[in-house]
C-alpha angles and dihedrals in degrees: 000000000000121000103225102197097041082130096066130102137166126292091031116127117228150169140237104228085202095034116059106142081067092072126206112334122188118243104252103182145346118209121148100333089313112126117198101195143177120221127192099229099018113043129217115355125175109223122204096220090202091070101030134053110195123202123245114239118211105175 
């Protein structure tokens, strides 16, 4: 299995594609295919990076 979000670090701001009422979250931690993220209007919410592959935001 593929980590899908090998490419993020902390600091960097994403989105849920399945997810969109959550708002950008910034990117806490990436350890193993765990993502500990931020959203706006979630909080913080732990990704499997193996099953989702969240969306850079470069605004």
């Amino acid at each position: 299995m593929e980590d899908l979000n090998a490419f993020l670090q902390p600091g960097m701001l994403v989105r849920h594609p399945e997810q969109p009422d959550w708002g950008t979250g910034q990117v806490q931690s990436n350890i193993n295919g765990k993502i500990s993220v931020n959203f706006r209007e979630q909080g913080k919410v732990v990704i499997n990076g193996f099953r989702v592959l969240l969306e850079p935001v470069f605004d």
